[in-house]
Biopython code that builds the backbone (N, CA, C, O; Angstrom):
import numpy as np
from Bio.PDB.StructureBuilder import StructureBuilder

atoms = [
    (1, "UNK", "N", (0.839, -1.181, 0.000)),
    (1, "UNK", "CA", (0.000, 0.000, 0.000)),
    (1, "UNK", "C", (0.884, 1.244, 0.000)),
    (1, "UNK", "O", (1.845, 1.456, 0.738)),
    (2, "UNK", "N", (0.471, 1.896, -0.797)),
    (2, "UNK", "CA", (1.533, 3.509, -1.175)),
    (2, "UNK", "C", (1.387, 4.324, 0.100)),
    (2, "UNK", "O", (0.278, 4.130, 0.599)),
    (3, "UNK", "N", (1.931, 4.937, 0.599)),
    (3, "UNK", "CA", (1.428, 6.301, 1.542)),
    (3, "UNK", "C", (1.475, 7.286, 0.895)),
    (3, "UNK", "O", (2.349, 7.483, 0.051)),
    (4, "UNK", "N", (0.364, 8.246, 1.218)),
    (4, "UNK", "CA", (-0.585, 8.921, 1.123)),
    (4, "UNK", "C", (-0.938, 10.191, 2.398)),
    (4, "UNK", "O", (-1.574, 10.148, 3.451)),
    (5, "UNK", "N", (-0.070, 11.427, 1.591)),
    (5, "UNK", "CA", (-1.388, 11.932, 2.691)),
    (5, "UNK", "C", (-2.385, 12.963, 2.114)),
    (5, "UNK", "O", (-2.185, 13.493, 1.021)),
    (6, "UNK", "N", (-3.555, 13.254, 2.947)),
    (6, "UNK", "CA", (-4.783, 13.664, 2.739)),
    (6, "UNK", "C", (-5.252, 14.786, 3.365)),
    (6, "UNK", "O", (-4.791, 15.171, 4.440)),
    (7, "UNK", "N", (-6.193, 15.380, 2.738)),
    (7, "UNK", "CA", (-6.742, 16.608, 3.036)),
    (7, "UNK", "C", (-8.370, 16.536, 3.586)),
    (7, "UNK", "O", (-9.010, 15.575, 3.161)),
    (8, "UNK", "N", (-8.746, 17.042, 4.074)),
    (8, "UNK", "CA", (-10.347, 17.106, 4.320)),
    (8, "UNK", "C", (-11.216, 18.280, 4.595)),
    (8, "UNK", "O", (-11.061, 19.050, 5.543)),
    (9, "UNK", "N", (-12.293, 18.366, 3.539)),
    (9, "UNK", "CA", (-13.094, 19.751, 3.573)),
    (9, "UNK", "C", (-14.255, 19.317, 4.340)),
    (9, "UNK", "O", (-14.125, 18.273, 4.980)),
    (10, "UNK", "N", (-15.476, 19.994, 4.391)),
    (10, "UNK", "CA", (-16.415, 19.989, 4.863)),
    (10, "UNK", "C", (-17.248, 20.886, 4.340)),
    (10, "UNK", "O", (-16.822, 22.032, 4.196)),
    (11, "UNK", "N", (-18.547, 20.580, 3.959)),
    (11, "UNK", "CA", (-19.405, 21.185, 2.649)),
    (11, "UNK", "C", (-20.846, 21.075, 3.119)),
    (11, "UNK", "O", (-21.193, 20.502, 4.151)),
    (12, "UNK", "N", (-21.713, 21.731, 2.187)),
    (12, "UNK", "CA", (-23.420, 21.390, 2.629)),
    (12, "UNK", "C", (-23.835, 21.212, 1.754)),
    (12, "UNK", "O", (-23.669, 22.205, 1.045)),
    (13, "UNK", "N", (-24.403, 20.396, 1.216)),
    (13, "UNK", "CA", (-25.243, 20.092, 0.315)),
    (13, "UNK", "C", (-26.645, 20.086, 0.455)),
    (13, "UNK", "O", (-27.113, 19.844, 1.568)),
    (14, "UNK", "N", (-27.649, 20.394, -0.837)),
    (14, "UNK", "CA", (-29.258, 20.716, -0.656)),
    (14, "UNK", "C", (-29.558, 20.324, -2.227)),
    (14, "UNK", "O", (-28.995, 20.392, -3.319)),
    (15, "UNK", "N", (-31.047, 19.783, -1.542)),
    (15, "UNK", "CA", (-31.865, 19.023, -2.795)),
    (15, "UNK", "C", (-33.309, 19.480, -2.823)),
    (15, "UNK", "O", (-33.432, 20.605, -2.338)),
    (16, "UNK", "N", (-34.162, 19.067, -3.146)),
    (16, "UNK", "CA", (-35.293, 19.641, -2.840)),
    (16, "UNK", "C", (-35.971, 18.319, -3.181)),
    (16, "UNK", "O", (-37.198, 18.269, -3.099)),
    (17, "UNK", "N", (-35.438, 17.492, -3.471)),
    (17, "UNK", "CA", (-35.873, 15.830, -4.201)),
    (17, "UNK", "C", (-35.211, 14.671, -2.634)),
    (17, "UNK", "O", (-35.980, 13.869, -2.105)),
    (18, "UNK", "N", (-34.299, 14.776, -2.338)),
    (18, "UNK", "CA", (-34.239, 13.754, -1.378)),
    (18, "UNK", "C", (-32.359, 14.077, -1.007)),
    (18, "UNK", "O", (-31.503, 14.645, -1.686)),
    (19, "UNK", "N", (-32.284, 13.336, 0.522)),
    (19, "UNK", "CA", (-30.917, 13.300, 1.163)),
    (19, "UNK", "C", (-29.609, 12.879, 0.114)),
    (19, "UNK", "O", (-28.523, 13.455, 0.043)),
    (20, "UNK", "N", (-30.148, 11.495, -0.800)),
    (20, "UNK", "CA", (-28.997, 10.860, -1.587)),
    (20, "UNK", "C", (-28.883, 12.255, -2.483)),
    (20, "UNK", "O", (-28.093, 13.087, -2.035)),
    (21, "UNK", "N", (-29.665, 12.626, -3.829)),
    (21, "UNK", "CA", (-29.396, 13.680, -4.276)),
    (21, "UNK", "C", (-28.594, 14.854, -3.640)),
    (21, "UNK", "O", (-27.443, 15.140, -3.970)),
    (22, "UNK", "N", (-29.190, 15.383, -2.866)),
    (22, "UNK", "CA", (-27.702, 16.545, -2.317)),
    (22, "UNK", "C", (-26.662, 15.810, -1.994)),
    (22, "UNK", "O", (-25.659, 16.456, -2.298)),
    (23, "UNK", "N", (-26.271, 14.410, -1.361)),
    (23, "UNK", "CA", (-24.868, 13.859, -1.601)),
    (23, "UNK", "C", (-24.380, 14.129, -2.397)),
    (23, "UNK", "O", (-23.363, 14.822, -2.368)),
    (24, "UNK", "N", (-25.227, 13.426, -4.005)),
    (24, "UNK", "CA", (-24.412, 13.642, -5.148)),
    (24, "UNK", "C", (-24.116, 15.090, -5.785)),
    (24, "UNK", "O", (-23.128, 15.557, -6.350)),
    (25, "UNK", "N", (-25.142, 15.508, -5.522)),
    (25, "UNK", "CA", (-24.774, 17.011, -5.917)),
    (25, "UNK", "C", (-23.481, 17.547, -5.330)),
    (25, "UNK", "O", (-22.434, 17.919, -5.861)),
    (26, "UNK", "N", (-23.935, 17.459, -3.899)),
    (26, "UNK", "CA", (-22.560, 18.277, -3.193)),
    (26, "UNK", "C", (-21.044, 17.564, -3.592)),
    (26, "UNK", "O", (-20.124, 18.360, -3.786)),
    (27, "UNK", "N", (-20.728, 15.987, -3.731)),
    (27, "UNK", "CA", (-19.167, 15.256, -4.513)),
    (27, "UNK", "C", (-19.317, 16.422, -5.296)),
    (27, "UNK", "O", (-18.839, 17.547, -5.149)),
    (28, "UNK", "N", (-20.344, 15.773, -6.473)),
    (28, "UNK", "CA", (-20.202, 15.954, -7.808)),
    (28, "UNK", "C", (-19.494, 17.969, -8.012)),
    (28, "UNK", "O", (-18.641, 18.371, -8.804)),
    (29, "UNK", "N", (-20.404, 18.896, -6.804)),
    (29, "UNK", "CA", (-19.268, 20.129, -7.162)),
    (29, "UNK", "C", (-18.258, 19.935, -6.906)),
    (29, "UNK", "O", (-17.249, 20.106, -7.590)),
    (30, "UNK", "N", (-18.398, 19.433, -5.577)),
    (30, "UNK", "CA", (-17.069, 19.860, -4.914)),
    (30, "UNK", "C", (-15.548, 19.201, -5.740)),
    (30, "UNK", "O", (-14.360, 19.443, -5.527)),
    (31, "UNK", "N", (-16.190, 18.346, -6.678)),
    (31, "UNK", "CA", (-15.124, 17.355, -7.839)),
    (31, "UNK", "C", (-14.679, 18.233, -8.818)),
    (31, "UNK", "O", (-13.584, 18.137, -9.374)),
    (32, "UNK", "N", (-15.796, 19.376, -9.110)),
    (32, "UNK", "CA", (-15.360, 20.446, -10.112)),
    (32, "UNK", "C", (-13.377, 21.473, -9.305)),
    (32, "UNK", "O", (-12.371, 21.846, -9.908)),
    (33, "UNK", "N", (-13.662, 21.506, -8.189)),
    (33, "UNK", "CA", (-12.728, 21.834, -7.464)),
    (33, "UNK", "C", (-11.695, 21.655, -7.210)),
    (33, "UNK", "O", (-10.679, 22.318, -7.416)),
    (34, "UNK", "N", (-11.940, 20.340, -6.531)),
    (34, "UNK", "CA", (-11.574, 19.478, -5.626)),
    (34, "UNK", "C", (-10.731, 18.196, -6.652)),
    (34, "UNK", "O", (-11.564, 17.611, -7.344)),
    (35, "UNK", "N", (-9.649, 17.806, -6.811)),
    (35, "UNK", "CA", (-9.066, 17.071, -7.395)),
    (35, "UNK", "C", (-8.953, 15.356, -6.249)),
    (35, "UNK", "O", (-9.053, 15.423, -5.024)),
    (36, "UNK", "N", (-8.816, 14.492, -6.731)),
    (36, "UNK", "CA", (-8.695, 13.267, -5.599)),
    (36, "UNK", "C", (-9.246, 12.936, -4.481)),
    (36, "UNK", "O", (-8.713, 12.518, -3.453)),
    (37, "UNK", "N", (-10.892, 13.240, -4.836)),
    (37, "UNK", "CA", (-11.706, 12.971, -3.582)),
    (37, "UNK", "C", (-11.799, 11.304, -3.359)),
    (37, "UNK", "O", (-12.123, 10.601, -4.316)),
    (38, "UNK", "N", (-11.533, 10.776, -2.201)),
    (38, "UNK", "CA", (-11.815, 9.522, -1.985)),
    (38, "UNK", "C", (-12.671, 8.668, -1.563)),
    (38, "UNK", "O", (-13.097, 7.585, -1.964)),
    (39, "UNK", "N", (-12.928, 9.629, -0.303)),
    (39, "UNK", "CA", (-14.393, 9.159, 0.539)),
    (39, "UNK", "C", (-14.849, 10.423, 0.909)),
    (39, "UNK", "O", (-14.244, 11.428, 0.536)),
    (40, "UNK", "N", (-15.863, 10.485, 1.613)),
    (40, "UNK", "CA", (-17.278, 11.033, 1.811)),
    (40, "UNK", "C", (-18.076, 10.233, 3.522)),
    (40, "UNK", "O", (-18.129, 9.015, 3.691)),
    (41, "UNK", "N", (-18.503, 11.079, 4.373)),
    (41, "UNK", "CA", (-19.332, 11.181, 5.648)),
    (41, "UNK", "C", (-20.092, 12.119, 6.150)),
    (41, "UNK", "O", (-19.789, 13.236, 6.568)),
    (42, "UNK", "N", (-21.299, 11.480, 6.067)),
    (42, "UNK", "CA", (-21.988, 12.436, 6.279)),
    (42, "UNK", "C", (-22.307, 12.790, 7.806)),
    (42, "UNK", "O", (-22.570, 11.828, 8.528)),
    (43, "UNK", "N", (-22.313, 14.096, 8.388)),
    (43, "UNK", "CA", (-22.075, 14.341, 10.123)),
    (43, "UNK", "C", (-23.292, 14.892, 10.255)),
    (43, "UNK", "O", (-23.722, 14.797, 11.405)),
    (44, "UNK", "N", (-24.151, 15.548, 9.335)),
    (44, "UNK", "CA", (-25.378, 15.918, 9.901)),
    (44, "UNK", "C", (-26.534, 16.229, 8.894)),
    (44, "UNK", "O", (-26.261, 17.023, 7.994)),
    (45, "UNK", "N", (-27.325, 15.895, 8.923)),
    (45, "UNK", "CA", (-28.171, 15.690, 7.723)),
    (45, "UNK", "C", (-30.046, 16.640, 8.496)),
    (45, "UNK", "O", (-30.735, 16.148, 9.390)),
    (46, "UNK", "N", (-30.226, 17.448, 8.050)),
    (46, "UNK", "CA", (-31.151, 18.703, 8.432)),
    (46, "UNK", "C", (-31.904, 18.945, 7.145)),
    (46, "UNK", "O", (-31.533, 18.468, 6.072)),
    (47, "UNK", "N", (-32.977, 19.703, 7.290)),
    (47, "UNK", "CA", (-33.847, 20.178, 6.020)),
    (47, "UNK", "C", (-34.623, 21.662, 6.516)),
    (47, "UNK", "O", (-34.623, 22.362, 7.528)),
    (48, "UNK", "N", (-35.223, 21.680, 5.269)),
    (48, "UNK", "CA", (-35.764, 23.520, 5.738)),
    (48, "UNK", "C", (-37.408, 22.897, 5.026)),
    (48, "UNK", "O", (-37.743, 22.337, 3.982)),
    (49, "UNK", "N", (-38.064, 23.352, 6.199)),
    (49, "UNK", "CA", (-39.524, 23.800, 6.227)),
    (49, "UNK", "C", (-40.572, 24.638, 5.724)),
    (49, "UNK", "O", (-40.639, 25.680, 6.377)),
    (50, "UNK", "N", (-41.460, 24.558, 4.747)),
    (50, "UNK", "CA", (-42.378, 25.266, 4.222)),
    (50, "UNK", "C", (-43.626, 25.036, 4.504)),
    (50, "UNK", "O", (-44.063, 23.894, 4.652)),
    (51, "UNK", "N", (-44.550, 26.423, 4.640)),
    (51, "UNK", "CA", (-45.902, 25.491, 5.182)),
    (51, "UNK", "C", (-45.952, 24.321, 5.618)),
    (51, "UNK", "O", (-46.765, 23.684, 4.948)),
    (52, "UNK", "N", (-45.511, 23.743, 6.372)),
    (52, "UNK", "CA", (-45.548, 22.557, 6.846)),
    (52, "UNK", "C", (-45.146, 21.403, 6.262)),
    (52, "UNK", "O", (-45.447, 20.322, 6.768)),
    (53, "UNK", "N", (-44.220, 21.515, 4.815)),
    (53, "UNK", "CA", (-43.660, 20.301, 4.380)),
    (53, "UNK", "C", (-42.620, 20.832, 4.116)),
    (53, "UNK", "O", (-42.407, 22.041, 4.208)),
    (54, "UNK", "N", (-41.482, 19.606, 3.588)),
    (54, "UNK", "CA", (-40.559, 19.557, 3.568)),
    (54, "UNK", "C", (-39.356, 20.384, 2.346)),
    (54, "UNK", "O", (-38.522, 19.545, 2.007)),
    (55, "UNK", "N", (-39.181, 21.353, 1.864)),
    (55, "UNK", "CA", (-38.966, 22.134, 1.126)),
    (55, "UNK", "C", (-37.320, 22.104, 0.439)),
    (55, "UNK", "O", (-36.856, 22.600, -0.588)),
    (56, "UNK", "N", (-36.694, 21.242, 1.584)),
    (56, "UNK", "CA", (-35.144, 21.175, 1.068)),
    (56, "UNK", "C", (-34.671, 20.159, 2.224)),
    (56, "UNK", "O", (-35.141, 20.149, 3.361)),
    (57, "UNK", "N", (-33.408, 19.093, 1.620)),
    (57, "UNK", "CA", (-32.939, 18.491, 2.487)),
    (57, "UNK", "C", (-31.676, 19.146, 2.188)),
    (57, "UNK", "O", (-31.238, 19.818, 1.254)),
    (58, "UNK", "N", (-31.107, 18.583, 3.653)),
    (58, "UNK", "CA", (-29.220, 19.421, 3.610)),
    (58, "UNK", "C", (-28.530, 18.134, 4.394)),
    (58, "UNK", "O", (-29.005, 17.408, 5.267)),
    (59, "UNK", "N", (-27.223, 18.126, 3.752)),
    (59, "UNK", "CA", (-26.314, 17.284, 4.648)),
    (59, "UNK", "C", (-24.993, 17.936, 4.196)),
    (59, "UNK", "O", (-24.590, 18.352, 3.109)),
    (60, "UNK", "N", (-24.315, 17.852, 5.801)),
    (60, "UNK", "CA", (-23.557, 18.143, 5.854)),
    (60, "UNK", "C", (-22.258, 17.225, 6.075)),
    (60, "UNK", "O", (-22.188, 16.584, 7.124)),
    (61, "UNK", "N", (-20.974, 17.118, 4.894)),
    (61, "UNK", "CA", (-20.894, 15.987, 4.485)),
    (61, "UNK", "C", (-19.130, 16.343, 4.803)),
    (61, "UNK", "O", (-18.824, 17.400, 4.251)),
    (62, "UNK", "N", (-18.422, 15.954, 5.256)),
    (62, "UNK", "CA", (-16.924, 15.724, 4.810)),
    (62, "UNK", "C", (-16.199, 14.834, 3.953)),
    (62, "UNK", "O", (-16.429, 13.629, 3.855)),
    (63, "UNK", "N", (-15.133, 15.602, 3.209)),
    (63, "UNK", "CA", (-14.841, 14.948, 2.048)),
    (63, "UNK", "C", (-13.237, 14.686, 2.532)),
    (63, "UNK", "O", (-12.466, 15.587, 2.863)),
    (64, "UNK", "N", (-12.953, 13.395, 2.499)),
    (64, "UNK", "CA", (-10.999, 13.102, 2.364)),
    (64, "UNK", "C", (-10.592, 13.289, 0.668)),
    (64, "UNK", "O", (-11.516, 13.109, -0.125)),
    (65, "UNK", "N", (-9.662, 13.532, 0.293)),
    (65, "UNK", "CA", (-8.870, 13.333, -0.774)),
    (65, "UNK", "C", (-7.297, 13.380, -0.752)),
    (65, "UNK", "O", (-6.620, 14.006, 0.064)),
    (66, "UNK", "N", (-6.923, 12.756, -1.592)),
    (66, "UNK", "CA", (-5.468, 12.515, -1.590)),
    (66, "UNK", "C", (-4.417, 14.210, -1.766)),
    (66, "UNK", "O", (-4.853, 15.005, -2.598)),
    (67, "UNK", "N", (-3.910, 14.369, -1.453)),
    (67, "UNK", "CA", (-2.635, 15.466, -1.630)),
    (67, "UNK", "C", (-1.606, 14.846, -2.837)),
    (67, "UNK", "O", (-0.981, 13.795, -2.695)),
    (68, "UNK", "N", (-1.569, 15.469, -3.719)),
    (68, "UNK", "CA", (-0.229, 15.160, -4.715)),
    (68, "UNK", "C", (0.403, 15.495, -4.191)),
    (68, "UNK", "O", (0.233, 16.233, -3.221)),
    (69, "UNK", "N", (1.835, 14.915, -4.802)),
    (69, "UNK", "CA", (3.213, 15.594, -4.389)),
    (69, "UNK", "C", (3.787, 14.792, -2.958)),
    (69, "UNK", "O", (4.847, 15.140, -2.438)),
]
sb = StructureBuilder()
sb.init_structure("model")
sb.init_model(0)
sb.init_chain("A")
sb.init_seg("    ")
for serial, (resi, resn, name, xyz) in enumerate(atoms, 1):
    if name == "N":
        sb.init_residue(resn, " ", resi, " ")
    sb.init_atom(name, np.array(xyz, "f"), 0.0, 1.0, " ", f" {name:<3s}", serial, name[0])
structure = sb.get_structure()
């Protein structure tokens, strides 16, 4: 196994369709960015309220990725 070391952000993601969707949404930017993402955890997962339903989910997700060099 190579060594490796790694970096880690922490991001929010929002859907208005469901929890998995803002996952992917939130990788999928943060990949525009973010070079060598590896894994993904999600630490807190919340939504926002409208008239009484559910209007947006959010998770709040940390990302590892590798460091070049």
């Amino acid at each position: 196994m190579q060594d490796n070391t790694y970096g880690i952000s922490e991001i929010v993601g929002s859907s208005e369709t469901s929890i998995e969707d803002a996952i992917q949404k939130a990788v999928a930017n943060a990949a525009e960015n973010r070079r060598n993402i590896r894994w993904f955890e999600v630490l807190e997962t919340r939504g926002h309220v409208e008239d009484g339903r559910v209007k947006h989910f959010q998770v709040h997700i940390k990302l590892g990725y590798t460091i070049e060099g």
